[in-house]
N, C-alpha and C positions, 0 to 999 in steps of 0.2 A: 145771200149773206149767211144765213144759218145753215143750209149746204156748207158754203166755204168754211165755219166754224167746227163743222164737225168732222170734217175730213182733217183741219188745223188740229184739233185735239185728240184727232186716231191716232194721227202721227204723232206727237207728240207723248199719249202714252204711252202707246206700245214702244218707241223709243227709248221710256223711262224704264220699263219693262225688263230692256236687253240689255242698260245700262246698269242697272240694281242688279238684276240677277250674275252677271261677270262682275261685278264691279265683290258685291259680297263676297263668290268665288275666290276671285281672286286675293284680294284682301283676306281676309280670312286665312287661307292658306298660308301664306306671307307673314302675316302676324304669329300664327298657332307654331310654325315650321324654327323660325328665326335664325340667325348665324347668318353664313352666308351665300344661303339660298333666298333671306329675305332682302339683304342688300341686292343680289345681284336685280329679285323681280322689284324692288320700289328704284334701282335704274334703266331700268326698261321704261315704267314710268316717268320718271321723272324727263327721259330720250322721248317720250309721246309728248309728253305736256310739252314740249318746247317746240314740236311744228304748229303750226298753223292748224286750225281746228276745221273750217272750212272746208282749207285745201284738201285734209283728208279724208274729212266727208264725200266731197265731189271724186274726187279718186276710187273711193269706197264704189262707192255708187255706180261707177261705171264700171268697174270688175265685175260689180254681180248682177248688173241690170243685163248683161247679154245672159246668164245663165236663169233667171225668172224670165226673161223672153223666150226662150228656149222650153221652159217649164207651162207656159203659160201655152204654147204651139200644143205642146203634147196633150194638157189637157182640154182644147177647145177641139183636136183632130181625131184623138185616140181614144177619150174619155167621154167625151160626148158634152161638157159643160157647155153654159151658158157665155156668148161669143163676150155681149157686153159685159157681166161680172167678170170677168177674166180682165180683161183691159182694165174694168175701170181698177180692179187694185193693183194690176201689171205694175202700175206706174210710182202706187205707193206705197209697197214692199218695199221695194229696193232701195226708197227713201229714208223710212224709218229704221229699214235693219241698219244701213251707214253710220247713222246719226247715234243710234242708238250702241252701234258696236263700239263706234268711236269715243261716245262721252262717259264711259265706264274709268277712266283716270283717279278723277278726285274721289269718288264714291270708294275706290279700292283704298285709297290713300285713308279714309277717316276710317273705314272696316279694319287695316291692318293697326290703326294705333289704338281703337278700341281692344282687337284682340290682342296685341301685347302684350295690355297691359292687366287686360283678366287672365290671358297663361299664364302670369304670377302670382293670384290667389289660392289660399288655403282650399277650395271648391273644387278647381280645377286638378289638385294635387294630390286631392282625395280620389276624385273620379278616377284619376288614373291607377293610384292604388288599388282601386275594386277593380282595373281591371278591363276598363270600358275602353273602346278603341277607338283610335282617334277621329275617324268618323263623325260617332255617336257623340263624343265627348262636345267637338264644334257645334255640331246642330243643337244638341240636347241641352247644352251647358252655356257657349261660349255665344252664338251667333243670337240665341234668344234675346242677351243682356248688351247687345248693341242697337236696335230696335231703333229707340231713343232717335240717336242720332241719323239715323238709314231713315226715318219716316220722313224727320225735318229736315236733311239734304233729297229727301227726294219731292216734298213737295216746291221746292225751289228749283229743283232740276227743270219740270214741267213746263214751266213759264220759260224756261230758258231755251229747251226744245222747238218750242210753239216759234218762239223769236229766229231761231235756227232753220226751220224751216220756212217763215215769212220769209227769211232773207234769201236764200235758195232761189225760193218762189220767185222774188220782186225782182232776180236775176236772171228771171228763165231757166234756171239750174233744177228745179224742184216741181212741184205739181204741174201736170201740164193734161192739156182735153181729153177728153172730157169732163176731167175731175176739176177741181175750183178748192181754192183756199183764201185765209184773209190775205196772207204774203199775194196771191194771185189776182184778189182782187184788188187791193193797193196797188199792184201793177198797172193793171187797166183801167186805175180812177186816175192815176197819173199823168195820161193821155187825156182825159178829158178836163184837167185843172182849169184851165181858160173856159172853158166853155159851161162847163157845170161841175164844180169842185164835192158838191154834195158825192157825186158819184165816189171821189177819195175821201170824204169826212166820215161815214158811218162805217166803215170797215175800220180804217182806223181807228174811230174811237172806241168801238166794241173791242178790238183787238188792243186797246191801251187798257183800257178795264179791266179785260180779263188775265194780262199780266198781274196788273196790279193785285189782282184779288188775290190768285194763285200766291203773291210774294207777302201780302197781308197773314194768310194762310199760312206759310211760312215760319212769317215770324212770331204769330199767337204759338201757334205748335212747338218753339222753340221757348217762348216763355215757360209753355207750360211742363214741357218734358224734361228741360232744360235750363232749369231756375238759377242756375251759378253760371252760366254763358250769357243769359241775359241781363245778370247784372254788371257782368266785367264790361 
């Protein structure tokens, strides 16, 4: 079970990972650029957010799992790596880059209205008058004083990843042998309900807990950073 949790929460970060860092990207750009270059990419958005999250995961995922099969050949044949390190992450790359590429939507969306609304301060105005280029001016200036919000949307992502991937999992879509997750073992206590249900109760409940914390987590980080969202 702490196997299963920790391969739960690889995925899970490193998905959060791929999700913040495009998600910022993108956002950011979108915001700082405006007109209508920012309309056109928050409708691209707004055309993502309306399929199915899943489906595009599983889609995701079967585009680039034959190219990490492919990667994963070359270095067990030509490179000389280790047969079972190679497999056992073969299988969970290509899981969290999906997940991960895919849930960058909302994070762009709260990065572009934070930078909107700091490319029309007196700071931003100045910077440009000395001259600093636009680059510099995001990283140095704009992208710093969004933080706030990027922390406490991404400790909520986490949780929501870890679920993303149970569900995967509990479908046979996601972790699969030699690797083990809690989505994976839910599956297989599943089978045993009648007969010995403990097998499905301690994955489960660990796996209920540790959402909840992560969302606990959340929303103290959001009082604290965020003291006028927590009270509206």
């Amino acid at each position: 079970m702490l196997y299963g949790g920790q391969i739960s929460l690889l995925v899970a970060f490193a998905a959060t990972a791929i999700s913040v860092t495009i998600g910022i990207a993108y956002g950011a750009i979108s915001g700082y650029v405006g007109g209508k270059m920012d309309n056109t990419m928050m409708r691209i958005v707004d055309g993502l957010l309306a399929l199915p999250f899943l489906i595009i995961v599983i889609l995701f995922r079967e585009v680039i799992s034959g190219h990490i099969e492919t990667m994963g050949k070359f270095l067990i044949n030509e490179q000389g790596w280790d047969r079972d390190f190679v497999l056992r992450y073969q299988n969970i790359i290509p899981l969290f880059i999906a997940i991960g590429a895919s849930g960058w939507l909302t994070m762009s969306r709260i990065v572009r209205t934070q930078t909107a609304s700091l490319t029309r301060l007196e700071y931003v105005e100045a910077a440009r008058s000395l001259g600093l280029g636009h680059i510099r001016i995001l990283f140095q200036h704009i992208i710093p004083n969004t933080l706030g919000p990027i922390i406490i949307f991404t400790t909520l992502t986490i949780p929501s990843f870890i679920l993303y991937e149970a569900a995967l999992s509990f479908l046979g879509l996601g972790i699969e042998p030699p690797n083990s997750s809690w989505g994976k073992l839910i599956q297989e206590g599943a089978n045993y309900l009648e007969t010995n249900f403990t097998v499905l109760l301690f994955p489960a409940l660990v796996f209920s807990i540790t959402l909840f914390a992560f969302n606990f987590l959340g929303d103290g980080l959001r009082d604290a950073l965020d003291p006028k969202a927590s009270k509206d």
